[in-house]
N, C-alpha and C positions, 0 to 999 in steps of 0.2 A: 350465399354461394356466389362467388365470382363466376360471371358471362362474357361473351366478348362482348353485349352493350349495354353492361352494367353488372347492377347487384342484384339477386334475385330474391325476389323476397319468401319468408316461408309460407306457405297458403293459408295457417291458422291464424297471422298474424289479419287485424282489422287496417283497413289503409284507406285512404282517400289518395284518390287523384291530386296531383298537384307539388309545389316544392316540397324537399324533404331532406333528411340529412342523414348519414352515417359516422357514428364516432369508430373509429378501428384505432388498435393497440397493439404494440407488441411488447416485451420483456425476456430478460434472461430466467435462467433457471431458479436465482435469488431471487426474482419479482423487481428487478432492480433494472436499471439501465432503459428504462420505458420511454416510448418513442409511439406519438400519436398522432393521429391527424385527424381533421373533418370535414368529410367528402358532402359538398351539397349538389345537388339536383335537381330531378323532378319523377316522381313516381309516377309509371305509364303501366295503362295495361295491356297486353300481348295472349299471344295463342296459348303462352305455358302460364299466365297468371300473371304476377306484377312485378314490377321490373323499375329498381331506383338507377336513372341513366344520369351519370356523374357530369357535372358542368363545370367544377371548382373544388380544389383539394386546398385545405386549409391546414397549414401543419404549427403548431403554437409554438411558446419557448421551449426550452429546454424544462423539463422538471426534475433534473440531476439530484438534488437534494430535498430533504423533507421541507424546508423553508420553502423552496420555488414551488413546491406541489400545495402548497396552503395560498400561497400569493396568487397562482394562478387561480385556484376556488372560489378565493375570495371575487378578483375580478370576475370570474363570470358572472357567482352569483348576482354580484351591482348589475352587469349588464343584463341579465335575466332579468331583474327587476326593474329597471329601467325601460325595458322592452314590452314587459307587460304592463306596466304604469300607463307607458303613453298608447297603450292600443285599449284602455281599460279595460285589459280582460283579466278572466281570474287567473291565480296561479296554477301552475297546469297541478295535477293531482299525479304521481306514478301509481301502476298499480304493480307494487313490489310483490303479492301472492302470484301472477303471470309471469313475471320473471323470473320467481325461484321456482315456480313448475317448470320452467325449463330445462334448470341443470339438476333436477333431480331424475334419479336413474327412472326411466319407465318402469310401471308400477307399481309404485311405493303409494 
């Protein structure tokens, strides 16, 4: 949820203090015409819980077509891997069962 000084985070979510990032999207009704960016920060905690306070919005190429949307994947993934290469850490893990409990209807 949008704050005047920041993004607020949801309270179930786990966080650590410190920099952090949001990816935000939008699209038309086709799923088409998408337009993204990547707001970095610094997650702080506050009286209401925590709170991603934006420092840098990051908006990438165009991904107009399926070609641009593979070309951009590609490069991040290099720079993902590149990124954790040189700090030898492991590759992060998602935990894709947390994120689909999200969008399922309460419950199920």
């Amino acid at each position: 949820m949008t704050t005047e000084g920041g993004f607020r985070v949801a309270p179930e979510c786990e966080v650590t203090p410190g920099p952090a990032s949001l990816l935000v999207h939008e699209h038309n009704d086709e799923l088409a015409a998408v337009r993204k960016a990547l707001i970095r920060g610094e997650l702080r905690k506050d009286g209401d819980g925590w709170l991603l306070v934006p420092s840098k919005v990051v908006e990438p190429g165009s991904t107009s077509t399926p070609q641009d949307a593979v070309r951009t994947l590609r490069r991040v993934q290099k720079a993902t891997t590149r990124y954790v290469n040189r700090r030898d850490l492991p590759r992060p893990r998602v935990r894709w069962s947390e994120f689909q409990a999200l969008v399922r209807p309460r419950g199920e």
